[in-house]
C-alpha positions as CSV (number, residue, x, y, z in Angstrom):
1,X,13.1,-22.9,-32.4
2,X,11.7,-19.0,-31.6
3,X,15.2,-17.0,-30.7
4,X,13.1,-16.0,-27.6
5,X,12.3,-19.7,-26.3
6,X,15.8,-20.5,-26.7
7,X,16.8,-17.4,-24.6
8,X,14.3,-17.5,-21.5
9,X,15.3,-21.7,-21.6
10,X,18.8,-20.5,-21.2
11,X,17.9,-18.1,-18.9
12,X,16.1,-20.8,-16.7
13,X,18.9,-23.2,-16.8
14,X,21.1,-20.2,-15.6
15,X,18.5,-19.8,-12.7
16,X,18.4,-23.6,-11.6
17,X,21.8,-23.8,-11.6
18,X,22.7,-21.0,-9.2
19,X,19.4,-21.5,-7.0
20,X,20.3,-22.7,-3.3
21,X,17.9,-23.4,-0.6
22,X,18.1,-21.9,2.6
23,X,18.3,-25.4,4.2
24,X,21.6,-26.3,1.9
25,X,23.2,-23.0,2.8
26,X,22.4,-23.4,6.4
27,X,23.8,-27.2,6.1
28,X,26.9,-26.4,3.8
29,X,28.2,-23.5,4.9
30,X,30.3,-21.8,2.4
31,X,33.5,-20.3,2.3
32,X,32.2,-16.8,1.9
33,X,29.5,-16.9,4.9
34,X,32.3,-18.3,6.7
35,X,34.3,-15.2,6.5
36,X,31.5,-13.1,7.4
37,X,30.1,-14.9,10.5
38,X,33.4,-14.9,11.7
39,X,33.6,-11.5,11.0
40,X,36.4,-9.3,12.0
41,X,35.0,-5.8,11.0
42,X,31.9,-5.6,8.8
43,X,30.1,-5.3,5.7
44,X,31.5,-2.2,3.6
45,X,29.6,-0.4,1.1
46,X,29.9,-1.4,-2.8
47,X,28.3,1.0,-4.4
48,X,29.6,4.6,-2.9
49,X,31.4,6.0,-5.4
50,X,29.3,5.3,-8.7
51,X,25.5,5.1,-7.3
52,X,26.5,7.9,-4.8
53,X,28.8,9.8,-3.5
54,X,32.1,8.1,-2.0
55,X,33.0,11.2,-0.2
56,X,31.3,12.2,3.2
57,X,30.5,15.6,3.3
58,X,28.9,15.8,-0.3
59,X,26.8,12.5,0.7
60,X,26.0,14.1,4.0
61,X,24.7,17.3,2.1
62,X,22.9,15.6,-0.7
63,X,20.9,13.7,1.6
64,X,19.8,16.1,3.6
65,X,19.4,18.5,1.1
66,X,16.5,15.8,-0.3
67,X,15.0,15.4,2.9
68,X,14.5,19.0,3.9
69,X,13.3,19.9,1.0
70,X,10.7,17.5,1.2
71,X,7.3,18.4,2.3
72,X,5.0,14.9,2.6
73,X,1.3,15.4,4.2
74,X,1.5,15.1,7.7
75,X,0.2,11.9,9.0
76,X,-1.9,11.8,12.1
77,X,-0.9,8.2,13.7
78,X,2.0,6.4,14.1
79,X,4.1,5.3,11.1
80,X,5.3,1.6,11.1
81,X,6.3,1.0,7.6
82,X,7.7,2.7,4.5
83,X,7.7,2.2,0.6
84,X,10.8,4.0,-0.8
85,X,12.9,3.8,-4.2
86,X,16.0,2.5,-4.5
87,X,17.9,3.7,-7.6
88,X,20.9,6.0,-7.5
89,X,20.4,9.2,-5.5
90,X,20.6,11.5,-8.4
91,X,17.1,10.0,-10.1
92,X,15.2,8.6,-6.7
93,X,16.9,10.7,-3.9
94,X,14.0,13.5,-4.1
95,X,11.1,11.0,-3.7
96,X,13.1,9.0,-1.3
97,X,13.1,12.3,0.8
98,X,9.9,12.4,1.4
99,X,9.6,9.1,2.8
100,X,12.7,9.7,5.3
101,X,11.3,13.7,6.3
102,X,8.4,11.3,7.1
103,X,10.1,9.8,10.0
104,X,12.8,11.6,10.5
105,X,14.2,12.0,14.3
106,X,12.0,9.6,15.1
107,X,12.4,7.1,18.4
108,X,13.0,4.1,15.9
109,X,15.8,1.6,17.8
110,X,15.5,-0.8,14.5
111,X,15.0,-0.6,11.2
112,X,14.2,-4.0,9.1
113,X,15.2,-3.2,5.4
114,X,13.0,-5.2,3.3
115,X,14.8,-6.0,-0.1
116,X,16.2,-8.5,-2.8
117,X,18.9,-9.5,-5.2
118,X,18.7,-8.8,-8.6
119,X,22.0,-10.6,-9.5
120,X,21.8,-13.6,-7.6
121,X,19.4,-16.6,-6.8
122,X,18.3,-17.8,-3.5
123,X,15.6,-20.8,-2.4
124,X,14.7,-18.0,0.7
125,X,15.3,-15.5,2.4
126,X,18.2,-13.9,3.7
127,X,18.8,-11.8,6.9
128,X,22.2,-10.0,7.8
129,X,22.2,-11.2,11.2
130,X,25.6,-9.8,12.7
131,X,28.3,-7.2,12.7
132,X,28.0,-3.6,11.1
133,X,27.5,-1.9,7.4
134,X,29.9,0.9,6.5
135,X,29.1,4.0,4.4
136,X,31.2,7.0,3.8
137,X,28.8,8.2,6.8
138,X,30.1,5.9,8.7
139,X,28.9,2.1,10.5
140,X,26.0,1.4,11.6
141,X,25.1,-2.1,13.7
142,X,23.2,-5.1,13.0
143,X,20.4,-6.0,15.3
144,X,21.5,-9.3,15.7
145,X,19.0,-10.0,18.6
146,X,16.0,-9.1,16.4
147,X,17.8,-10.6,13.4
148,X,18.1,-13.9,15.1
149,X,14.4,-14.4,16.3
150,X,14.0,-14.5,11.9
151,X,17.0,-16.8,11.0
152,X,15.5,-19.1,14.4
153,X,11.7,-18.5,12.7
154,X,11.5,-21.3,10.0
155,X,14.0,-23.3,7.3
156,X,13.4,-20.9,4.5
157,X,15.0,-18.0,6.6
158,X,18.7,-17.7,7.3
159,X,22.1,-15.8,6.6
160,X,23.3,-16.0,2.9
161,X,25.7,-12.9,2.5
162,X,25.8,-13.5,-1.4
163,X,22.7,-11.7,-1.7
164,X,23.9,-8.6,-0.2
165,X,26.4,-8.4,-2.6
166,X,26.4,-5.3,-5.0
167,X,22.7,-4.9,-4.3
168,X,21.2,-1.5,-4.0
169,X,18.0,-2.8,-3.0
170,X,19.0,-2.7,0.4
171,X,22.1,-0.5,0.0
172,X,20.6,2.4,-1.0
173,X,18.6,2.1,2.1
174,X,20.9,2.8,4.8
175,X,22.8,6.0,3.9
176,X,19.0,7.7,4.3
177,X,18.4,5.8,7.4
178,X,21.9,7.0,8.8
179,X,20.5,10.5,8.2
180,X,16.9,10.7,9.3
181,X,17.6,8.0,12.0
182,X,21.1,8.1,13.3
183,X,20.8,6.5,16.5
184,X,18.8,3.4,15.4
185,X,20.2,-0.4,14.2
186,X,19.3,-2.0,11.1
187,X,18.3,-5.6,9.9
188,X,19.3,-6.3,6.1
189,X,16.9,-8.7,4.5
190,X,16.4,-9.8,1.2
191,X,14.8,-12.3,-1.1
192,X,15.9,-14.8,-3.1
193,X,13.7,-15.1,-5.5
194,X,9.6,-14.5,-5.8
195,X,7.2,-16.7,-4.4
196,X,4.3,-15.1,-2.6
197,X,4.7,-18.0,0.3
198,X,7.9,-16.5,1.1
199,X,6.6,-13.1,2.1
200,X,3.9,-15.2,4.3
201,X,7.0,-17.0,6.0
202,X,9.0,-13.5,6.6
203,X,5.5,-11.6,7.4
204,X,4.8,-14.3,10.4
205,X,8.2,-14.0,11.3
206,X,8.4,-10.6,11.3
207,X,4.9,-9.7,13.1
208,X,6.1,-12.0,16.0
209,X,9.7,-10.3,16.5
210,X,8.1,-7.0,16.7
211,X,5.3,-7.9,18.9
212,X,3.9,-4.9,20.9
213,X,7.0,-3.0,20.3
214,X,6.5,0.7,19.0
215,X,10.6,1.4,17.9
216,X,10.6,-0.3,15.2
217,X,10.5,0.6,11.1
218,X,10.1,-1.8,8.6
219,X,11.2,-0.1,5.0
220,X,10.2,-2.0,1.7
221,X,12.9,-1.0,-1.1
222,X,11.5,-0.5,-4.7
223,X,11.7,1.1,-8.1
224,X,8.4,1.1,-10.1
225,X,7.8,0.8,-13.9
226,X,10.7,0.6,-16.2
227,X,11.9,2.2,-19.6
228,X,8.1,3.2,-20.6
229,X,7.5,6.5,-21.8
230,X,6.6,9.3,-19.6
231,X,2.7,8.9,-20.3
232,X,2.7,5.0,-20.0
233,X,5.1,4.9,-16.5
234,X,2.3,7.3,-14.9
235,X,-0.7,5.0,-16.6
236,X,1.2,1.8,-15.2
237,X,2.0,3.8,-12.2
238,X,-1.3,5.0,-11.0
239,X,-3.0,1.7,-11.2
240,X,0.2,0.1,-9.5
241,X,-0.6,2.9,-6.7
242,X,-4.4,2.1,-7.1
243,X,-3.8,-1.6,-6.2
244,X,-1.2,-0.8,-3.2
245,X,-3.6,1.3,-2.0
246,X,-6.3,-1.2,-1.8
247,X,-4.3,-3.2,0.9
248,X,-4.4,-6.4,-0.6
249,X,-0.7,-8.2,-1.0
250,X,-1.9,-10.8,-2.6
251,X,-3.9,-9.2,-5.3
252,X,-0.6,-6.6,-5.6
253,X,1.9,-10.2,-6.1
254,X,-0.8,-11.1,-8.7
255,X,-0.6,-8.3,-10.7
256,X,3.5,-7.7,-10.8
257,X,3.3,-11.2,-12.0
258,X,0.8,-10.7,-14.8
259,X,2.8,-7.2,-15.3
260,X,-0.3,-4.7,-15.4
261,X,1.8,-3.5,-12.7
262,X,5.2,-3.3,-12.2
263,X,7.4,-3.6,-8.9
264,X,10.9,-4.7,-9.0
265,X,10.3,-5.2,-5.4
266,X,7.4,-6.8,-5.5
267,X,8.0,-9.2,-3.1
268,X,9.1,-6.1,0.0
269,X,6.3,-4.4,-0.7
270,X,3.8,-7.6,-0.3
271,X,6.0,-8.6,2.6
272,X,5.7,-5.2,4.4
273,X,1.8,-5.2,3.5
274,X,1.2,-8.3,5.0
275,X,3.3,-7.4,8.1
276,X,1.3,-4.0,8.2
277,X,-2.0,-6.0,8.5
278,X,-0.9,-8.3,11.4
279,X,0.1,-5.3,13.3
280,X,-2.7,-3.5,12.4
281,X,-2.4,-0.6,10.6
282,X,-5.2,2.0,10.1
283,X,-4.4,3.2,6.5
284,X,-1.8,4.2,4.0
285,X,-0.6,7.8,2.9
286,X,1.1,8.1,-0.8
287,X,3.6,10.6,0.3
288,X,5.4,11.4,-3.4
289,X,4.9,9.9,-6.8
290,X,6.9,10.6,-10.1
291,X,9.5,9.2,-12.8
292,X,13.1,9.8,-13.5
293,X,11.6,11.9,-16.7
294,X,11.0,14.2,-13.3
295,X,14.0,14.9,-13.1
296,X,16.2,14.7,-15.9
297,X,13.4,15.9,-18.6
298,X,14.1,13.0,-20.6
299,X,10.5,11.4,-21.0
300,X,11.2,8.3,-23.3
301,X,12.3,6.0,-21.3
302,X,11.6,6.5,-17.7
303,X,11.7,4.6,-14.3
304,X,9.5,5.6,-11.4
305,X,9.2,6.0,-7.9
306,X,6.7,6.2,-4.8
307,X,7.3,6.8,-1.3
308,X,4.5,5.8,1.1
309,X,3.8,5.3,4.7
310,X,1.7,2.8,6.6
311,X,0.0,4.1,10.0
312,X,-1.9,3.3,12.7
313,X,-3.8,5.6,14.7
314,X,-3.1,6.2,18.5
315,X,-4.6,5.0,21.6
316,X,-6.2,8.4,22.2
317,X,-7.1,8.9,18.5
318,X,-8.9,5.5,18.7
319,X,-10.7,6.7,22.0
320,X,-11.8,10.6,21.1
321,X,-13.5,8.7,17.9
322,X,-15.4,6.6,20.0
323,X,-16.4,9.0,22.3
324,X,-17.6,11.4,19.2
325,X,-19.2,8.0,17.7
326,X,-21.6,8.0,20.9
327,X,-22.1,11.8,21.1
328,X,-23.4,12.3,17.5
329,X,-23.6,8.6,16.2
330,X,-21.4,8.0,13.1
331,X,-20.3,11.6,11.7
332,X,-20.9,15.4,13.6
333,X,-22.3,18.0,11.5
334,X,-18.4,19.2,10.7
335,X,-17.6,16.0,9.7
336,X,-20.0,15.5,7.3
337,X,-19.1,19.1,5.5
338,X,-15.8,18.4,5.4
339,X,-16.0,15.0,3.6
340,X,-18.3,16.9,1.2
341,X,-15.8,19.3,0.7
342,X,-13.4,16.6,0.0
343,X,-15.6,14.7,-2.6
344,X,-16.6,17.9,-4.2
345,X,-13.2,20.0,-4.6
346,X,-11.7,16.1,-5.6
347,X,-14.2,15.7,-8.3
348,X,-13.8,18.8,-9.7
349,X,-10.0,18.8,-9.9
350,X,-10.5,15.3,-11.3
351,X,-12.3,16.5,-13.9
352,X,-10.4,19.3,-15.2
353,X,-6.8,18.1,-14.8
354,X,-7.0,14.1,-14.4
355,X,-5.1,14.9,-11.0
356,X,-6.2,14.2,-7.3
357,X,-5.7,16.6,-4.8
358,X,-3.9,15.7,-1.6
359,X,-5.6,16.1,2.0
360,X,-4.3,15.4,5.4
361,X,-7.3,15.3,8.4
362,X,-6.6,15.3,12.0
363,X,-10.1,14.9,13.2
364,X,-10.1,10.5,14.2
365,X,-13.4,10.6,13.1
366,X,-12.3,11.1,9.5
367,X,-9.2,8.4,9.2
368,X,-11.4,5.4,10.6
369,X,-11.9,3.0,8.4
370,X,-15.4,2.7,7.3
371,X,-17.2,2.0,3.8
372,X,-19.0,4.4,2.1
373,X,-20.3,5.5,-1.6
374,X,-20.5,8.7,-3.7
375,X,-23.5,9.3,-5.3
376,X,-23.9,12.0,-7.7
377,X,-27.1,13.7,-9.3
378,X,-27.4,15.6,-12.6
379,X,-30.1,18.2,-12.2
380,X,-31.7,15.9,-10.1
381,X,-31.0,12.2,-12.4
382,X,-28.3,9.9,-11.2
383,X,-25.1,10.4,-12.7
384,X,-22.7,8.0,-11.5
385,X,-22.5,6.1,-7.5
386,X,-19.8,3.7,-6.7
387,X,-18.2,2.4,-3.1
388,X,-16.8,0.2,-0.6
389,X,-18.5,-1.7,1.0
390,X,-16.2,-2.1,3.6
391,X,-13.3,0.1,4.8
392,X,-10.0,-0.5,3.1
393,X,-8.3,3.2,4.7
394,X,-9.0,6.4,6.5
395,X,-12.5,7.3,5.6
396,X,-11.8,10.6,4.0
397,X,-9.6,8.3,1.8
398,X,-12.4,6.6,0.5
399,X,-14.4,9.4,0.3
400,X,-12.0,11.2,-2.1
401,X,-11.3,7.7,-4.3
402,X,-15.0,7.7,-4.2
403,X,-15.4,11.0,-6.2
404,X,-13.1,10.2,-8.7
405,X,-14.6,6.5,-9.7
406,X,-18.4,7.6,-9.5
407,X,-17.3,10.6,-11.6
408,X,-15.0,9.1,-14.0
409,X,-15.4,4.8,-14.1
410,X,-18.8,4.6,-13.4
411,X,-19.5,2.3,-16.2
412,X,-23.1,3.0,-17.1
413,X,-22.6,7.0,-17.8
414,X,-20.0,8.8,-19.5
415,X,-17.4,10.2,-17.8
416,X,-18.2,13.6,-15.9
417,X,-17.4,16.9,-18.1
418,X,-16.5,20.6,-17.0
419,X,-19.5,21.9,-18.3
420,X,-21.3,19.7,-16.0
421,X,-19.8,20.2,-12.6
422,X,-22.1,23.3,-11.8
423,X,-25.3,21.1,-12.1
424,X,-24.0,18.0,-10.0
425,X,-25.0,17.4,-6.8
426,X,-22.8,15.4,-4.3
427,X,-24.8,12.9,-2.0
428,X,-22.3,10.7,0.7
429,X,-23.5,7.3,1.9
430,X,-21.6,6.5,5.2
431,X,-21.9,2.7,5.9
432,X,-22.1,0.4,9.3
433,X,-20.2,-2.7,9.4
434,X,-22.4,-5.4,7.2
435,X,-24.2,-8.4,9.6
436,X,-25.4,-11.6,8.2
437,X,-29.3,-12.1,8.2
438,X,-31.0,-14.9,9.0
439,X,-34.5,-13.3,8.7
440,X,-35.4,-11.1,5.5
441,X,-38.5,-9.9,7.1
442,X,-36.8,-8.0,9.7
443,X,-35.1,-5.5,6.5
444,X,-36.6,-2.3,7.4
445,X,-37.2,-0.6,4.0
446,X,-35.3,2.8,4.0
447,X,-33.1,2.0,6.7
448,X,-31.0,-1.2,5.8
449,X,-28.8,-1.4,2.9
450,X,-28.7,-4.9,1.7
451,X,-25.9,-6.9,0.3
452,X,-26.7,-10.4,-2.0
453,X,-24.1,-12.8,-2.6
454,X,-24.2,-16.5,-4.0
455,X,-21.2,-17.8,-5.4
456,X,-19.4,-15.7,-7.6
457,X,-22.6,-13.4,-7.7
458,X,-23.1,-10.2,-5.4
459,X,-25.2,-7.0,-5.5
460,X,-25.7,-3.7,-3.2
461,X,-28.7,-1.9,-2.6
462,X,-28.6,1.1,-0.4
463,X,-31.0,2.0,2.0
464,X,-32.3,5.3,0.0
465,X,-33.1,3.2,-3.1
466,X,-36.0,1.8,-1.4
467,X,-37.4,5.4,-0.5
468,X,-37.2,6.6,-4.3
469,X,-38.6,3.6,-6.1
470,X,-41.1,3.2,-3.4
471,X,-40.5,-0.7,-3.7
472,X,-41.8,-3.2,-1.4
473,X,-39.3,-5.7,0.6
474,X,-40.3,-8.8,-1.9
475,X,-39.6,-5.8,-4.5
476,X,-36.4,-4.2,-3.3
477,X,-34.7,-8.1,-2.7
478,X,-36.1,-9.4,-6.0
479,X,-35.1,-6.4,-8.0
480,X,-31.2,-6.3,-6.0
481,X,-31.2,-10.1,-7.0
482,X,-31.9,-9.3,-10.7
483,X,-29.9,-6.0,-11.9
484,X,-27.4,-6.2,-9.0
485,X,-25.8,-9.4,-9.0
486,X,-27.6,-11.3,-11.8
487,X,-29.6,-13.8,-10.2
488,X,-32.7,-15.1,-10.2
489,X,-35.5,-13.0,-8.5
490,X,-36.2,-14.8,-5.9
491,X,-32.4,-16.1,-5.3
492,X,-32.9,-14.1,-2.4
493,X,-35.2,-17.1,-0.7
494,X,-32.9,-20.1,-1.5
495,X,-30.8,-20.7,1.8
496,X,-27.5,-21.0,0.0
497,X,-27.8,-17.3,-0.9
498,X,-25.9,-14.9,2.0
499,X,-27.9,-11.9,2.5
500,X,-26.4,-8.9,4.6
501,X,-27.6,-5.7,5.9
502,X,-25.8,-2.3,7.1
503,X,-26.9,0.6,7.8
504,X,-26.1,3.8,6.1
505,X,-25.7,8.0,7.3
506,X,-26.7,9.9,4.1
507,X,-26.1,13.4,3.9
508,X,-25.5,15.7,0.8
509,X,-25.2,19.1,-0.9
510,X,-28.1,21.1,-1.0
């Protein structure tokens, strides 16, 4: 038998035979829970001393030394979750700064630590419901009120100490929360073992113990690739990045599992996503980004790290947008020259460094999420256009993602070269919110945008397409069912075909 079989059916028997369910831990007890829940004192730190530093003052210093020196963009909302690394201080401690500077003095009054084992196995998930942690900084509580309302949530939630054992998932947490966050109380969870149903379970959970509250952080601890060279870690990095950025848990689960991306916590960083949506958050800012090769100039076998933070905008934010939205309809005359600012200075740098710039925008106009496309014209011929349809982050976001695919991944041209830049022109596509219609004949030609979709099939058209081919309606649908979404030409007619129209704002360089 293939030496590799035989080891990953060891390997599985040695997972079977240490996996518990939450429901036998919450029935049998245990020895070791025992002593905790009856706990006298609390849960001391295991790794001070060899992942950091055992002694106060230098662990004090360090710490703070990485979150001052930190300088993240500033975002314009309020943060309600955080993606930071979780190996020792000396390799992730200056990208985990940046995620702490973030939110640091911040009226947080609890702060969920999402993490996992990577020693033990666990049918669940388990939350430190009681007593205190100790550092060399000192204790800090347990929000055993909040932690409750999750062991009291379902079957597959409840308290296994084990897990919390020698973990650094969560460990490594708390020593930056005692920093930036001193006053606020903590809630340890971590998972047993990766199955996307979980994070639903803890997501629901979660969503419904916050509630309306605005003090409270949830943190998802993670590394990201491992032992790749310099140049792979960033290849597997970025698209790991890409995917997060995207907002889609599910599709991020997927991908860890196939490994074109890689997340040892995998299953935090879905979990906080998920919890993100059901409170609503407005977008997500990639604060820091790099490797361990970073930092110790050893590029052959790295590990990397991201710090992020998930926002929502504010009550007043929401309402000056609106007000501007019925002012000047969807963008001012500002608006629009910034955003083709953005696209142009992005695709430029793009182009000649394979780096994105980083922008921060105050104006609420700019972070609401709405889809939109970048368009771009060589001497006059199209060169490259792709979009969203619908809006996945702040608007500028997009617009700046937008610039890089249409210039770069478009894949019916080349991608854009330095010698061209001078002769591009940028045109932005700003869209509505798509509507279902029931009546093709009411499409105004040059006004709607229309989406096709049957089965597995779709296709865009934007409203300006009809204006430069000068097609007809029977044209424009016919031609969007055959070179869009590869369908018959009159696919458009059949009922079982979904047909949807938005509007669009199109402005552009001159």
């Amino acid at each position: 038998m293939n030496k590799r079989i035989i080891i990953s059916l060891i390997l599985a028997f040695s997972f079977c035979a240490c996996l518990l369910s939450a429901a036998e831990v919450s029935a049998k007890g245990g020895s070791a829970m025992n002593r905790e829940r009856s706990g006298l004192g609390g849960k001391k730190a295991d790794l001070a001393g060899s992942w950091y530093p055992a002694d106060a003052g230098e662990l004090k210093a360090e710490l703070e030394g990485f979150i001052d020196r930190a300088n993240p963009p500033k975002i314009d909302g309020h943060i309600l979750g955080l993606i930071s690394p979780h190996a020792g201080y000396d390799y992730s401690g200056p990208v985990a700064g940046f995620a702490f500077k973030a939110v640091k003095g911040k009226d947080y009054k609890t702060v969920i630590i999402l993490g996992f084992s990577h020693r033990k196995f666990f049918d669940g998930v388990s939350v430190y419901d009681r007593g205190i942690f100790e550092t060399p900084l000192g204790s800090v509580g347990v929000d055993s009120e909040f932690a409750k309302k999750l062991t009291s949530a379902g079957n597959y939630i409840s308290f296994y100490p084990q897990l919390f054992k020698d973990e650094n998932s969560v460990e490594m947490m708390i020593p930056l929360v005692q920093t930036a966050l001193p006053a606020a109380k903590i809630v340890p969870v971590a998972f047993g073992t990766q199955d996307f149903r979980l994070c639903e379970i803890l997501a629901a959970a979660l969503a419904a113990a916050i509630g309306n509250r605005q003090d409270v952080l949830v943190i998802a601890s993670t590394d990201m690739s491992h032992y790749h060279t310099y140049k792979e870690a960033n290849e597997i990095d970025d698209f790991c990045i890409k995917v997060i950025k995207n907002f889609d848990p599910k599709a991020l689960y997927g991908e860890t599992k196939l490994g074109t991306a890689e997340l040892c916590g995998s299953m935090p960083v879905a979990a906080l996503m998920l919890v993100m949506q059901r409170l609503g958050a407005d977008g997500i800012e990639i604060l820091k980004h790099e490797n361990s090769g970073d930092v110790t100039g050893d590029k052959t076998r790295v590990v990397g790290y991201v710090a992020a933070a998930f926002y929502k905008l504010t009550v007043a934010d929401q309402q000056l947008t609106a007000d501007k939205e019925k002012e000047y309809g969807m963008l001012n005359e500002k608006q629009r020259k910034r955003l083709l600012e953005i696209a142009r200075k992005t695709m430029e740098e793009y182009v000649k460094t394979g780096k994105a710039p980083g922008f921060t925008e105050i104006d609420p106009g700019l972070n609401k999420q709405q889809g939109a496309f970048v368009t771009l014209r060589y001497k006059g011929e199209l060169r490259g256009c792709i979009g969203s349809i619908i809006g996945r982050g702040p608007l500028y976001k997009t617009i700046r993602d937008m610039a890089i695919e249409s210039s770069t991944n478009d894949p019916r041209f080349p991608p854009v070269t330095p010698p061209e830049l001078k002769d591009i022109k940028v045109e932005i596509s700003v869209l509505s919110e798509p509507e279902r219609v029931t009546d093709p004949d009411k499409l105004a030609m040059g006004k709607h945008g229309v989406i096709v979709k049957r089965g597995l099939n779709s296709g865009v058209f934007l409203p300006q397409v009809a204006d430069e081919t000068g097609w007809s309606r029977e044209e424009f649908l016919s031609n969007l069912c055959t070179h869009k979404a590869g369908l018959a030409p009159d696919a458009w007619k059949d009922p079982r075909t979904e047909l949807y129209s938005f509007t669009a704002e199109v402005f552009g360089e001159k």
